[in-house]
MARMI-559175 format. One record per residue (C-alpha): residue in three letters; x, y, z. Coordinates in steps of 0.5 Angstrom, whole numbers, plus 500, padded with zeros to 3 digits. Example, Ala and Ser with C-alpha at 12.3 -4.5 7.8 and 13.67 -1.06 7.14 Angstrom:
ALA525491516;SER527498514;
This chain:
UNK933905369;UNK930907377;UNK929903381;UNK922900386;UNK918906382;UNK912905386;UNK915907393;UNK914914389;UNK909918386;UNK901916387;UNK899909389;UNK891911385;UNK896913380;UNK901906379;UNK894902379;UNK891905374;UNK897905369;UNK899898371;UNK893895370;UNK891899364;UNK897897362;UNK897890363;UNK890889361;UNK890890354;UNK896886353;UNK890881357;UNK884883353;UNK888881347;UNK890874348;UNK882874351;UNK879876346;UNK883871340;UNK880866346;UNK872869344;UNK875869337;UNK877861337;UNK870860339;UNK866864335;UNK870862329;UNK869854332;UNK861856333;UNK861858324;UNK863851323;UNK856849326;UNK857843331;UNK855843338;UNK860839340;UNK866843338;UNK864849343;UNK864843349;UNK869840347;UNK874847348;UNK870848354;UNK872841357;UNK880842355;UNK880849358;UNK878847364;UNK883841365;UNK888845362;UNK887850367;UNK890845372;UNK897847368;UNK897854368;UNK895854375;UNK901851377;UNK905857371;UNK901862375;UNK904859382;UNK911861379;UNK909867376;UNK907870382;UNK912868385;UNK917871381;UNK914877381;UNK914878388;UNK921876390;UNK923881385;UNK919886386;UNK921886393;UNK929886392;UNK928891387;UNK924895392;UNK931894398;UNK935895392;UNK938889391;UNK938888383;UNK943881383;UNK938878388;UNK933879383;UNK936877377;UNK938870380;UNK930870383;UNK929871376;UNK933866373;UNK931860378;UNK924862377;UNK923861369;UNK928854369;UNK924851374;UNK917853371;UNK919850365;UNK922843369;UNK915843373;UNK910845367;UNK914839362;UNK913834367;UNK906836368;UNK905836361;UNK908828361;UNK902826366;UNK897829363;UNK898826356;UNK899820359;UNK893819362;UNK888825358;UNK882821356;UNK881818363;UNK882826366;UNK877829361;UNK872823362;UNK872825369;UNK870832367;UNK864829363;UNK866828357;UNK863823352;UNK862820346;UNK864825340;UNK865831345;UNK870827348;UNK874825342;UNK875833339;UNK876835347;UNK883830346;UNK886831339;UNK885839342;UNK889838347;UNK894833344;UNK896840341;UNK897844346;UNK900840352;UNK907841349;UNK908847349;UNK906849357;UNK913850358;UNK914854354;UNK907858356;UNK911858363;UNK916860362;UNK913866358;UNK909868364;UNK914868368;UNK917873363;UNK912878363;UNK911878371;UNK919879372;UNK918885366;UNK912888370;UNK915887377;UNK921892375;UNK916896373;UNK915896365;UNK909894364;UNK909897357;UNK913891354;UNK910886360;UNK903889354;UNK907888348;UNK909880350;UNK902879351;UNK899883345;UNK905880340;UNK902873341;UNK895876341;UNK895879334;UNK899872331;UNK894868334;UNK888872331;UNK892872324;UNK893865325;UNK886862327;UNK882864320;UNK888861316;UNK889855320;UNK882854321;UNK878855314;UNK883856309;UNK887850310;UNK882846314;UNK885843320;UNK878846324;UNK879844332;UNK886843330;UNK887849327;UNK885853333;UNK889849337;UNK895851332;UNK895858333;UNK895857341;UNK902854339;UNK905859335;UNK902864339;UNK905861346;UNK912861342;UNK912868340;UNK909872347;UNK915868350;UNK919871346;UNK918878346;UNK918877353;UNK925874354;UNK926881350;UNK924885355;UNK928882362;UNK935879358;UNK935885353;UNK932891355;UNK933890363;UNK938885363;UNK935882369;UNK937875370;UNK943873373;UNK948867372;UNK946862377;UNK951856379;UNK948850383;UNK948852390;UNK945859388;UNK940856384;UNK937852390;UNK938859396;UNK934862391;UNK929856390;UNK927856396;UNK924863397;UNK921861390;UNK918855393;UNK916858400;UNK912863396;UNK911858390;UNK908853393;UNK901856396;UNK901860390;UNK900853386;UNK895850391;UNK891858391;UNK890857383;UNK889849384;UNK882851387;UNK879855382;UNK880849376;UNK877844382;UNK872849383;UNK871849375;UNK872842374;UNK865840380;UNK862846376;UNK863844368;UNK862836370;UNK855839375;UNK853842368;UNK855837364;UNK848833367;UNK844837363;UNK847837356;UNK852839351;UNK849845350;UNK848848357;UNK856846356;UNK857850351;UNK853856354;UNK858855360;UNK864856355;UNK861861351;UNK859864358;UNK867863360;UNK871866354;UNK866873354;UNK867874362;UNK875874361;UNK875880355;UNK869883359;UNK873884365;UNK881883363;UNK882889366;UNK880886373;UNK885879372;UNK890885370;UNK889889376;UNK890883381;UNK897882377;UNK898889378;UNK898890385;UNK903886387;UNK910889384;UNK906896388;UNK905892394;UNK911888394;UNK916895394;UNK912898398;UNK913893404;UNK920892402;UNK921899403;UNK917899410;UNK911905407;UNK905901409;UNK901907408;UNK902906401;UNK900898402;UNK894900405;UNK893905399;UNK894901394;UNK889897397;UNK883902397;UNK884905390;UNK885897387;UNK878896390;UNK875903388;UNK878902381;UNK875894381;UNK867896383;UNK866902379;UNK870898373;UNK865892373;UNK859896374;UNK860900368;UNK861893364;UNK855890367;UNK851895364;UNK855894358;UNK854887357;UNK846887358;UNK845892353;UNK849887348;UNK846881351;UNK842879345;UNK847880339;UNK852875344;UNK847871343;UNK846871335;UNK854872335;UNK855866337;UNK850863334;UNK848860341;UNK842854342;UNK835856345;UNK839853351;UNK845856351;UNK842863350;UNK839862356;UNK844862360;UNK848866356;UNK843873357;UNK841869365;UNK849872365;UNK850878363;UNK843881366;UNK844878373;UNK850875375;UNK856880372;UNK855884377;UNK858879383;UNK865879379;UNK866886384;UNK867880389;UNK871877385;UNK875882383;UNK877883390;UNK879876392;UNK884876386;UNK886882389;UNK887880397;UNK890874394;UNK896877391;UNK896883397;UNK898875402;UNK903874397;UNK906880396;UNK906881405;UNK909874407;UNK902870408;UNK901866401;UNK897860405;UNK892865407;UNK891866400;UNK890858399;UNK886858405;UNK881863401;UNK881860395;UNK881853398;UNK875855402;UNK872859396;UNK872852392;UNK871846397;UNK866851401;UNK863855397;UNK863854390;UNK862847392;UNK856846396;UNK853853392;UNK853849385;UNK850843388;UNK844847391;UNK844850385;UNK843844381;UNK838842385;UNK834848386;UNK834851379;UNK838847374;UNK843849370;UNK841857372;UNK843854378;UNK850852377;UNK852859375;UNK848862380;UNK851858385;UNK858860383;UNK856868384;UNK854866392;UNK861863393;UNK865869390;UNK860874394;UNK861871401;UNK869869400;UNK870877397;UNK868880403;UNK872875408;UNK878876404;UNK878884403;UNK875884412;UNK882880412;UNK887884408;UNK885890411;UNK887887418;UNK893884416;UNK895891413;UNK893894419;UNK897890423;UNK904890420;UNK904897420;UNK902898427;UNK909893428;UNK913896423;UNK911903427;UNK913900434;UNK919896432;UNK921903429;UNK920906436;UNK925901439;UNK931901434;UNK936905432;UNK936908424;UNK941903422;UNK938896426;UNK932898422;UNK934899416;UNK938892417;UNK932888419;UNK927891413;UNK933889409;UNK933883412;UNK925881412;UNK924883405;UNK930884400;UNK935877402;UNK933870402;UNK940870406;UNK937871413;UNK935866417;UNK928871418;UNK927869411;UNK929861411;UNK926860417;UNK919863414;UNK921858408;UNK921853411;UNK915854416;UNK911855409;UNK914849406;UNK912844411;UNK905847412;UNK906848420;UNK900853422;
Protein backbone atom coordinates (compact mmCIF):
# COMPACT_ATOMS: atom_id res chain seq x y z
CA UNK A 1 0.00 0.00 0.00
CA UNK A 2 1.16 3.78 0.22
CA UNK A 3 3.09 4.87 2.20
CA UNK A 4 3.05 8.37 4.84
CA UNK A 5 -0.57 9.18 3.26
CA UNK A 6 -1.16 12.12 5.05
CA UNK A 7 2.10 14.23 3.64
CA UNK A 8 -0.76 14.49 0.70
CA UNK A 9 -4.11 15.51 0.06
CA UNK A 10 -6.29 17.86 2.60
CA UNK A 11 -5.33 17.98 6.27
CA UNK A 12 -9.42 18.91 7.06
CA UNK A 13 -9.86 15.94 4.96
CA UNK A 14 -7.46 13.20 6.86
CA UNK A 15 -9.14 14.60 9.98
CA UNK A 16 -12.25 14.20 9.33
CA UNK A 17 -11.84 10.48 7.97
CA UNK A 18 -9.51 9.34 10.70
CA UNK A 19 -11.55 10.64 13.30
CA UNK A 20 -14.69 9.37 11.96
CA UNK A 21 -13.23 6.49 11.55
CA UNK A 22 -11.79 5.66 14.75
CA UNK A 23 -14.83 7.15 16.39
CA UNK A 24 -17.20 4.63 15.71
CA UNK A 25 -14.88 2.07 16.56
CA UNK A 26 -14.98 4.23 20.13
CA UNK A 27 -18.72 4.95 20.29
CA UNK A 28 -19.07 1.10 20.29
CA UNK A 29 -17.05 0.09 22.96
CA UNK A 30 -18.55 3.59 24.89
CA UNK A 31 -21.54 2.66 24.26
CA UNK A 32 -21.61 -1.43 25.55
CA UNK A 33 -19.86 0.70 28.98
CA UNK A 34 -23.40 2.99 29.01
CA UNK A 35 -25.26 -0.49 28.25
CA UNK A 36 -23.24 -2.20 31.35
CA UNK A 37 -24.63 0.33 33.37
CA UNK A 38 -28.01 0.65 32.82
CA UNK A 39 -28.27 -3.16 32.41
CA UNK A 40 -26.39 -2.79 36.04
CA UNK A 41 -29.12 -0.08 37.35
CA UNK A 42 -32.43 -2.62 36.30
CA UNK A 43 -30.92 -4.78 38.53
CA UNK A 44 -31.94 -2.15 41.22
CA UNK A 45 -29.09 -1.80 43.66
CA UNK A 46 -27.41 1.57 44.20
CA UNK A 47 -24.54 0.26 45.29
CA UNK A 48 -23.93 -1.62 41.90
CA UNK A 49 -23.58 1.70 39.93
CA UNK A 50 -20.95 2.87 42.71
CA UNK A 51 -19.12 0.03 42.83
CA UNK A 52 -18.31 0.30 38.77
CA UNK A 53 -17.34 3.76 39.11
CA UNK A 54 -14.64 3.11 41.92
CA UNK A 55 -13.37 0.03 39.91
CA UNK A 56 -13.29 2.42 36.66
CA UNK A 57 -11.44 4.66 38.21
CA UNK A 58 -8.70 2.57 39.51
CA UNK A 59 -8.62 0.60 36.43
CA UNK A 60 -8.02 3.84 34.85
CA UNK A 61 -4.69 3.72 36.44
CA UNK A 62 -3.77 0.55 34.16
CA UNK A 63 -5.06 1.72 30.63
CA UNK A 64 -3.34 4.94 31.35
CA UNK A 65 0.17 3.18 31.41
CA UNK A 66 -1.35 1.01 27.94
CA UNK A 67 -2.15 4.22 26.58
CA UNK A 68 1.30 5.53 27.21
CA UNK A 69 2.72 2.70 24.92
CA UNK A 70 0.17 3.34 22.69
CA UNK A 71 0.90 6.62 21.88
CA UNK A 72 4.27 5.61 21.68
CA UNK A 73 3.89 3.15 19.19
CA UNK A 74 1.90 5.47 16.92
CA UNK A 75 3.92 8.05 16.66
CA UNK A 76 7.53 6.36 16.37
CA UNK A 77 5.57 4.61 13.40
CA UNK A 78 3.97 7.00 12.04
CA UNK A 79 7.16 9.03 11.82
CA UNK A 80 9.16 6.14 10.09
CA UNK A 81 6.16 5.54 7.68
CA UNK A 82 6.36 9.36 6.99
CA UNK A 83 10.79 8.85 6.13
CA UNK A 84 9.94 5.60 4.42
CA UNK A 85 11.45 3.80 6.63
CA UNK A 86 9.00 0.77 6.89
CA UNK A 87 11.44 -2.01 8.68
CA UNK A 88 12.14 0.63 11.13
CA UNK A 89 8.52 0.71 11.99
CA UNK A 90 7.87 -2.78 12.02
CA UNK A 91 10.58 -3.33 14.80
CA UNK A 92 8.72 -0.07 16.70
CA UNK A 93 6.02 -2.26 16.11
CA UNK A 94 7.32 -5.26 17.72
CA UNK A 95 8.91 -3.96 20.74
CA UNK A 96 6.18 -1.82 21.54
CA UNK A 97 3.34 -4.50 21.84
CA UNK A 98 5.95 -7.39 24.02
CA UNK A 99 6.58 -4.52 26.36
CA UNK A 100 2.86 -3.33 26.91
CA UNK A 101 2.06 -6.91 27.60
CA UNK A 102 5.43 -7.42 30.25
CA UNK A 103 4.38 -3.85 31.97
CA UNK A 104 0.66 -4.23 31.87
CA UNK A 105 0.95 -7.90 33.52
CA UNK A 106 3.07 -6.83 36.06
CA UNK A 107 0.95 -3.71 36.92
CA UNK A 108 -1.99 -6.26 37.09
CA UNK A 109 0.53 -8.36 39.71
CA UNK A 110 0.52 -5.20 42.07
CA UNK A 111 -2.63 -4.21 41.87
CA UNK A 112 -4.16 -7.70 42.88
CA UNK A 113 -2.16 -7.63 45.63
CA UNK A 114 -3.11 -4.81 47.18
CA UNK A 115 -6.99 -4.17 45.75
CA UNK A 116 -8.83 -3.96 48.75
CA UNK A 117 -6.33 -1.31 50.23
CA UNK A 118 -6.44 0.84 46.87
CA UNK A 119 -10.03 0.68 46.35
CA UNK A 120 -10.64 1.94 50.26
CA UNK A 121 -8.35 4.65 49.34
CA UNK A 122 -10.74 5.98 46.77
CA UNK A 123 -13.67 5.85 49.12
CA UNK A 124 -15.19 2.55 48.96
CA UNK A 125 -16.92 1.18 52.05
CA UNK A 126 -19.08 -1.55 53.49
CA UNK A 127 -21.14 -3.57 50.56
CA UNK A 128 -19.99 -0.85 47.59
CA UNK A 129 -16.58 -1.93 48.42
CA UNK A 130 -17.05 -5.81 48.15
CA UNK A 131 -18.79 -5.52 44.69
CA UNK A 132 -16.14 -2.99 43.25
CA UNK A 133 -13.28 -5.91 44.27
CA UNK A 134 -15.04 -9.00 42.86
CA UNK A 135 -15.40 -6.70 39.35
CA UNK A 136 -12.36 -6.17 39.24
CA UNK A 137 -10.76 -9.40 40.61
CA UNK A 138 -12.40 -10.23 36.79
CA UNK A 139 -10.68 -7.89 34.77
CA UNK A 140 -7.16 -7.27 36.09
CA UNK A 141 -5.95 -10.46 34.15
CA UNK A 142 -6.67 -9.83 30.92
CA UNK A 143 -4.82 -6.15 30.91
CA UNK A 144 -2.22 -7.38 28.93
CA UNK A 145 -3.84 -8.39 26.61
CA UNK A 146 -6.04 -5.07 26.74
CA UNK A 147 -2.60 -3.61 25.99
CA UNK A 148 -1.39 -5.41 23.63
CA UNK A 149 -4.79 -4.53 21.69
CA UNK A 150 -4.42 -1.12 21.98
CA UNK A 151 -1.13 -1.09 20.52
CA UNK A 152 -2.48 -2.95 17.64
CA UNK A 153 -4.89 -0.56 16.57
CA UNK A 154 -2.43 2.71 17.00
CA UNK A 155 0.02 0.80 14.78
CA UNK A 156 -2.83 -0.17 12.36
CA UNK A 157 -4.08 3.78 12.34
CA UNK A 158 -0.43 4.82 12.36
CA UNK A 159 0.14 3.46 8.36
CA UNK A 160 -3.12 4.99 7.84
CA UNK A 161 -5.88 2.27 7.90
CA UNK A 162 -8.16 3.58 10.16
CA UNK A 163 -10.93 1.43 8.93
CA UNK A 164 -9.82 -1.79 10.51
CA UNK A 165 -7.82 -0.01 13.42
CA UNK A 166 -12.57 0.62 13.68
CA UNK A 167 -13.46 -2.96 13.02
CA UNK A 168 -10.84 -4.19 15.96
CA UNK A 169 -12.93 -1.78 17.97
CA UNK A 170 -16.31 -2.47 16.80
CA UNK A 171 -15.64 -6.36 16.86
CA UNK A 172 -15.34 -6.41 20.85
CA UNK A 173 -17.85 -3.98 20.74
CA UNK A 174 -20.52 -6.03 19.43
CA UNK A 175 -19.39 -9.30 21.59
CA UNK A 176 -19.65 -7.55 24.43
CA UNK A 177 -23.03 -6.09 23.66
CA UNK A 178 -24.15 -9.54 23.00
CA UNK A 179 -22.71 -10.99 25.91
CA UNK A 180 -23.74 -8.81 28.81
CA UNK A 181 -27.71 -9.53 28.63
CA UNK A 182 -26.57 -13.49 28.74
CA UNK A 183 -24.24 -13.25 31.18
CA UNK A 184 -25.86 -10.66 33.04
CA UNK A 185 -29.49 -11.99 33.41
CA UNK A 186 -29.86 -15.23 31.69
CA UNK A 187 -27.13 -16.96 33.42
CA UNK A 188 -27.33 -14.68 36.61
CA UNK A 189 -23.72 -13.73 37.35
CA UNK A 190 -24.98 -9.87 37.61
CA UNK A 191 -21.81 -7.74 38.34
CA UNK A 192 -19.74 -10.71 37.33
CA UNK A 193 -21.19 -11.17 34.43
CA UNK A 194 -20.60 -7.52 33.09
CA UNK A 195 -17.22 -8.16 34.14
CA UNK A 196 -17.24 -11.27 31.81
CA UNK A 197 -18.11 -9.66 28.77
CA UNK A 198 -15.33 -7.11 29.24
CA UNK A 199 -13.12 -10.16 29.17
CA UNK A 200 -13.98 -11.91 26.20
CA UNK A 201 -14.75 -8.59 24.61
CA UNK A 202 -10.98 -7.50 25.27
CA UNK A 203 -9.73 -11.23 23.61
CA UNK A 204 -11.76 -10.49 20.50
CA UNK A 205 -10.57 -6.68 19.74
CA UNK A 206 -6.86 -8.01 20.21
CA UNK A 207 -7.48 -10.27 17.97
CA UNK A 208 -8.90 -8.55 15.20
CA UNK A 209 -6.20 -6.12 15.68
CA UNK A 210 -3.44 -8.45 15.58
CA UNK A 211 -5.17 -9.29 11.96
CA UNK A 212 -4.69 -6.02 10.54
CA UNK A 213 -0.82 -5.26 11.51
CA UNK A 214 0.92 -9.13 10.80
CA UNK A 215 -2.09 -10.06 8.22
CA UNK A 216 -3.11 -7.15 6.01
CA UNK A 217 -0.14 -4.87 6.56
CA UNK A 218 2.79 -7.19 7.65
CA UNK A 219 4.14 -4.65 9.86
CA UNK A 220 6.08 -6.10 12.58
CA UNK A 221 9.50 -7.48 12.27
CA UNK A 222 11.62 -10.11 13.90
CA UNK A 223 13.21 -8.39 16.57
CA UNK A 224 16.69 -9.96 18.42
CA UNK A 225 18.06 -8.79 21.83
CA UNK A 226 20.03 -5.99 20.71
CA UNK A 227 17.31 -4.70 18.04
CA UNK A 228 14.52 -5.02 20.68
CA UNK A 229 16.56 -2.53 23.41
CA UNK A 230 17.68 0.12 20.19
CA UNK A 231 14.06 0.22 19.68
CA UNK A 232 13.10 0.30 22.98
CA UNK A 233 14.62 3.40 23.88
CA UNK A 234 12.95 5.67 21.34
CA UNK A 235 9.95 3.77 22.76
CA UNK A 236 10.56 4.72 26.50
CA UNK A 237 11.86 8.43 25.44
CA UNK A 238 8.39 8.95 23.94
CA UNK A 239 6.65 6.42 26.35
CA UNK A 240 7.33 7.23 29.63
CA UNK A 241 6.07 10.87 29.64
CA UNK A 242 3.20 9.46 27.75
CA UNK A 243 2.48 6.99 30.68
CA UNK A 244 2.93 10.02 33.33
CA UNK A 245 0.85 12.52 30.92
CA UNK A 246 -2.31 9.90 31.11
CA UNK A 247 -1.39 9.21 35.03
CA UNK A 248 -2.74 12.36 35.82
CA UNK A 249 -5.82 12.39 34.63
CA UNK A 250 -6.81 8.88 36.95
CA UNK A 251 -5.06 10.99 40.09
CA UNK A 252 -7.32 13.83 39.19
CA UNK A 253 -10.47 11.46 38.88
CA UNK A 254 -9.34 9.73 41.84
CA UNK A 255 -9.22 13.15 44.36
CA UNK A 256 -12.78 13.79 42.22
CA UNK A 257 -14.28 10.28 43.00
CA UNK A 258 -13.06 10.19 46.87
CA UNK A 259 -14.04 14.04 47.13
CA UNK A 260 -17.76 13.08 45.99
CA UNK A 261 -17.52 9.90 47.86
CA UNK A 262 -18.20 12.48 51.13
CA UNK A 263 -21.61 12.99 49.84
CA UNK A 264 -23.14 9.43 49.51
CA UNK A 265 -23.49 6.43 47.11
CA UNK A 266 -25.73 8.31 45.03
CA UNK A 267 -23.85 11.22 44.30
CA UNK A 268 -21.31 8.54 43.26
CA UNK A 269 -23.43 6.88 41.10
CA UNK A 270 -24.38 9.97 39.35
CA UNK A 271 -20.96 10.71 38.86
CA UNK A 272 -20.22 7.25 37.07
CA UNK A 273 -23.51 7.31 35.41
CA UNK A 274 -22.23 11.09 34.33
CA UNK A 275 -18.63 9.26 33.26
CA UNK A 276 -20.25 6.35 31.01
CA UNK A 277 -22.56 9.23 29.04
CA UNK A 278 -19.78 11.67 28.46
CA UNK A 279 -17.29 9.19 26.55
CA UNK A 280 -20.62 7.94 23.78
CA UNK A 281 -21.64 11.55 23.66
CA UNK A 282 -18.12 12.95 22.89
CA UNK A 283 -16.31 9.44 21.30
CA UNK A 284 -15.56 11.56 18.53
CA UNK A 285 -13.29 14.08 20.38
CA UNK A 286 -11.19 10.89 22.40
CA UNK A 287 -10.92 9.77 18.72
CA UNK A 288 -9.84 13.05 17.26
CA UNK A 289 -6.74 13.18 19.76
CA UNK A 290 -5.84 9.66 18.29
CA UNK A 291 -6.31 11.01 14.98
CA UNK A 292 -4.10 13.39 14.63
CA UNK A 293 -1.06 12.07 15.55
CA UNK A 294 -0.20 9.79 12.67
CA UNK A 295 -1.22 13.11 10.56
CA UNK A 296 1.17 15.32 12.68
CA UNK A 297 3.70 12.70 13.06
CA UNK A 298 4.04 12.33 8.84
CA UNK A 299 4.06 15.48 8.31
CA UNK A 300 6.89 16.39 10.87
CA UNK A 301 8.88 13.50 9.28
CA UNK A 302 8.60 14.69 6.04
CA UNK A 303 9.30 18.42 6.96
CA UNK A 304 5.96 20.14 5.76
CA UNK A 305 5.18 21.94 9.01
CA UNK A 306 2.58 23.80 7.17
CA UNK A 307 0.61 20.92 7.05
CA UNK A 308 1.40 20.45 11.05
CA UNK A 309 -0.15 23.74 11.52
CA UNK A 310 -3.05 22.73 9.30
CA UNK A 311 -3.77 19.73 10.99
CA UNK A 312 -3.97 21.65 14.06
CA UNK A 313 -6.33 24.48 13.07
CA UNK A 314 -9.24 21.99 11.32
CA UNK A 315 -8.66 19.72 14.67
CA UNK A 316 -9.92 22.38 16.80
CA UNK A 317 -12.67 23.58 14.33
CA UNK A 318 -13.98 20.06 14.08
CA UNK A 319 -13.58 19.86 18.14
CA UNK A 320 -15.59 23.12 18.93
CA UNK A 321 -18.47 22.74 16.28
CA UNK A 322 -18.64 18.77 17.29
CA UNK A 323 -19.13 19.57 21.11
CA UNK A 324 -21.53 22.27 20.51
CA UNK A 325 -23.83 20.19 18.58
CA UNK A 326 -23.68 17.51 21.21
CA UNK A 327 -24.37 19.98 24.07
CA UNK A 328 -27.47 20.77 22.32
CA UNK A 329 -28.38 17.25 22.22
CA UNK A 330 -27.69 16.35 25.56
CA UNK A 331 -29.91 18.96 27.09
CA UNK A 332 -32.91 17.95 25.00
CA UNK A 333 -32.62 14.51 26.14
CA UNK A 334 -31.55 15.25 29.91
CA UNK A 335 -34.95 14.08 31.39
CA UNK A 336 -35.11 10.59 29.62
CA UNK A 337 -31.22 9.92 30.70
CA UNK A 338 -32.80 10.48 33.66
CA UNK A 339 -35.60 7.77 33.63
CA UNK A 340 -33.39 5.62 31.45
CA UNK A 341 -31.24 4.85 34.04
CA UNK A 342 -33.49 5.09 36.43
CA UNK A 343 -31.38 7.67 38.54
CA UNK A 344 -31.99 8.55 42.26
CA UNK A 345 -33.34 12.18 43.24
CA UNK A 346 -29.80 13.08 43.83
CA UNK A 347 -28.30 11.41 41.19
CA UNK A 348 -30.59 13.04 38.62
CA UNK A 349 -29.60 16.20 39.74
CA UNK A 350 -26.07 15.97 38.97
CA UNK A 351 -27.12 13.94 35.88
CA UNK A 352 -29.23 17.05 34.25
CA UNK A 353 -26.67 19.81 36.22
CA UNK A 354 -24.52 18.07 33.65
CA UNK A 355 -25.82 17.99 30.53
CA UNK A 356 -27.42 21.64 30.72
CA UNK A 357 -24.46 23.48 31.87
CA UNK A 358 -20.87 21.80 32.15
CA UNK A 359 -21.20 19.78 28.47
CA UNK A 360 -20.16 22.53 26.73
CA UNK A 361 -16.35 22.80 28.81
CA UNK A 362 -15.45 19.77 27.00
CA UNK A 363 -14.36 21.83 23.62
CA UNK A 364 -11.34 22.51 26.34
CA UNK A 365 -10.71 19.40 26.74
CA UNK A 366 -10.91 18.54 23.42
CA UNK A 367 -8.24 20.61 23.00
CA UNK A 368 -5.67 19.67 25.65
CA UNK A 369 -6.20 16.11 24.11
CA UNK A 370 -5.30 17.53 21.05
CA UNK A 371 -1.99 19.62 21.88
CA UNK A 372 -1.07 16.61 23.80
CA UNK A 373 -0.62 14.12 21.01
CA UNK A 374 0.62 17.38 18.82
CA UNK A 375 3.80 17.31 21.79
CA UNK A 376 4.18 13.73 21.40
CA UNK A 377 3.94 13.68 17.72
CA UNK A 378 6.89 17.04 17.83
CA UNK A 379 9.41 15.55 20.17
CA UNK A 380 8.27 17.60 23.33
CA UNK A 381 6.28 14.57 25.04
CA UNK A 382 7.12 16.12 28.82
CA UNK A 383 5.18 19.03 27.62
CA UNK A 384 2.47 16.79 27.54
CA UNK A 385 2.80 15.64 31.22
CA UNK A 386 3.83 19.11 32.27
CA UNK A 387 -0.03 20.18 31.24
CA UNK A 388 -1.78 17.02 32.42
CA UNK A 389 0.26 17.24 35.46
CA UNK A 390 -0.29 20.69 36.10
CA UNK A 391 -4.15 20.42 34.64
CA UNK A 392 -4.51 17.41 37.81
CA UNK A 393 -2.59 18.74 40.67
CA UNK A 394 -3.09 22.57 39.89
CA UNK A 395 -6.31 22.82 38.38
CA UNK A 396 -8.58 19.81 38.86
CA UNK A 397 -7.34 19.65 42.49
CA UNK A 398 -7.73 22.93 44.05
CA UNK A 399 -10.84 23.44 41.59
CA UNK A 400 -12.86 19.99 42.99
CA UNK A 401 -11.84 20.98 46.60
CA UNK A 402 -13.27 24.88 46.37
CA UNK A 403 -16.24 23.14 44.86
CA UNK A 404 -16.99 20.91 47.36
CA UNK A 405 -16.77 23.44 49.72
CA UNK A 406 -18.75 25.95 48.05
CA UNK A 407 -21.53 23.81 46.23
CA UNK A 408 -21.34 20.50 46.98
CA UNK A 409 -21.61 17.90 45.02
CA UNK A 410 -22.45 20.31 41.72
CA UNK A 411 -19.24 21.73 42.92
CA UNK A 412 -17.19 18.65 42.40
CA UNK A 413 -18.25 18.71 38.71
CA UNK A 414 -18.06 22.26 38.28
CA UNK A 415 -14.72 22.43 39.41
CA UNK A 416 -13.74 19.93 36.98
CA UNK A 417 -15.06 22.17 34.26
CA UNK A 418 -12.83 25.18 35.54
CA UNK A 419 -9.60 23.02 35.20
CA UNK A 420 -10.13 22.15 31.68
CA UNK A 421 -11.36 25.83 30.55
CA UNK A 422 -8.03 27.07 31.70
CA UNK A 423 -5.56 24.37 30.92
CA UNK A 424 -7.36 24.19 27.30
CA UNK A 425 -6.66 27.48 26.26
CA UNK A 426 -2.78 27.28 27.88
CA UNK A 427 -2.11 24.38 26.00
CA UNK A 428 -3.76 25.22 22.34
CA UNK A 429 -1.43 29.21 23.07
CA UNK A 430 1.64 26.52 23.65
CA UNK A 431 1.18 24.14 20.60
CA UNK A 432 0.76 26.97 18.32
CA UNK A 433 3.89 28.28 19.36
CA UNK A 434 5.86 25.47 19.24
CA UNK A 435 4.59 24.75 15.43
CA UNK A 436 5.34 28.04 14.84
CA UNK A 437 8.85 27.69 16.09
CA UNK A 438 9.76 24.67 14.21
CA UNK A 439 8.87 25.59 11.20
CA UNK A 440 10.75 28.96 11.46
CA UNK A 441 13.84 26.21 12.01
CA UNK A 442 13.42 23.87 9.59
CA UNK A 443 12.84 26.77 7.16
CA UNK A 444 16.34 28.64 8.22
CA UNK A 445 18.05 25.31 8.55
CA UNK A 446 16.85 24.88 4.63
CA UNK A 447 18.52 28.01 3.72
CA UNK A 448 22.03 26.88 5.24
CA UNK A 449 22.02 23.36 3.57
CA UNK A 450 22.37 21.67 0.82
CA UNK A 451 19.43 19.50 -0.78
CA UNK A 452 21.25 16.39 0.40
CA UNK A 453 22.46 17.46 3.89
CA UNK A 454 18.70 18.43 4.47
CA UNK A 455 17.22 15.51 3.36
CA UNK A 456 19.95 13.38 5.65
CA UNK A 457 19.05 15.34 8.75
CA UNK A 458 15.25 15.19 8.31
CA UNK A 459 16.01 11.48 8.11
CA UNK A 460 17.88 11.58 10.96
CA UNK A 461 15.83 13.87 13.34
CA UNK A 462 12.50 11.97 12.41
CA UNK A 463 12.94 8.31 10.83
CA UNK A 464 15.97 6.78 12.74
CA UNK A 465 16.40 5.75 16.17
CA UNK A 466 20.13 5.01 15.02
CA UNK A 467 21.17 8.83 15.21
CA UNK A 468 23.11 10.17 18.19
CA UNK A 469 20.39 13.37 17.53
CA UNK A 470 17.77 10.77 18.54
CA UNK A 471 19.58 8.81 21.24
CA UNK A 472 20.73 12.11 22.68
CA UNK A 473 17.08 13.08 22.88
CA UNK A 474 16.23 9.70 24.30
CA UNK A 475 18.35 9.98 26.98
CA UNK A 476 17.56 13.94 28.01
CA UNK A 477 13.99 12.57 28.19
CA UNK A 478 14.57 9.45 30.24
CA UNK A 479 16.63 11.21 32.95
CA UNK A 480 13.96 13.96 33.27
CA UNK A 481 16.94 16.77 32.80
CA UNK A 482 15.00 20.16 31.63
Amino acid sequence: MARAVFTRGSTGRHVMVMTGASAVGLVGMFTVDMVDMYFLTLLGEQELAAAVGFAGTLLFFLVAISIGLQIAMGALVARAEGAHEHELAGRYCTTALIFSGLIAGLASVVTWVFLPELLSLLGATGKTLAYAESYTRILLPNTAILAMGMCAAAATRAVGDARRSMWASLSGSFVNAALDPLFIFTFGWGLEGAAAASVVARCVTFGVACYAIFIVHRLPQPVNTAQFRTALSPIMGIALPAMLTNLATPIGSSFVLRTMAQFGDAAVAGAAITGRITPVAFAAIFALSGAVGPIIGQNAGAGLFHRVRSTLRDAMLFNAAYVLVIWGILWLSGELLVRMFNASEEAADLLLFYTRYLAPAFIFSGMLFVCNASFNNLHRPRWATMFNFSKALLGTIPCVWLGAQWYGARGVMAGEAVSSVIFGVLGLLTALALVRRLAQEHDSQLQDDTPEQAVAEEGARYGSSLSQTELANVTTAAKGDT
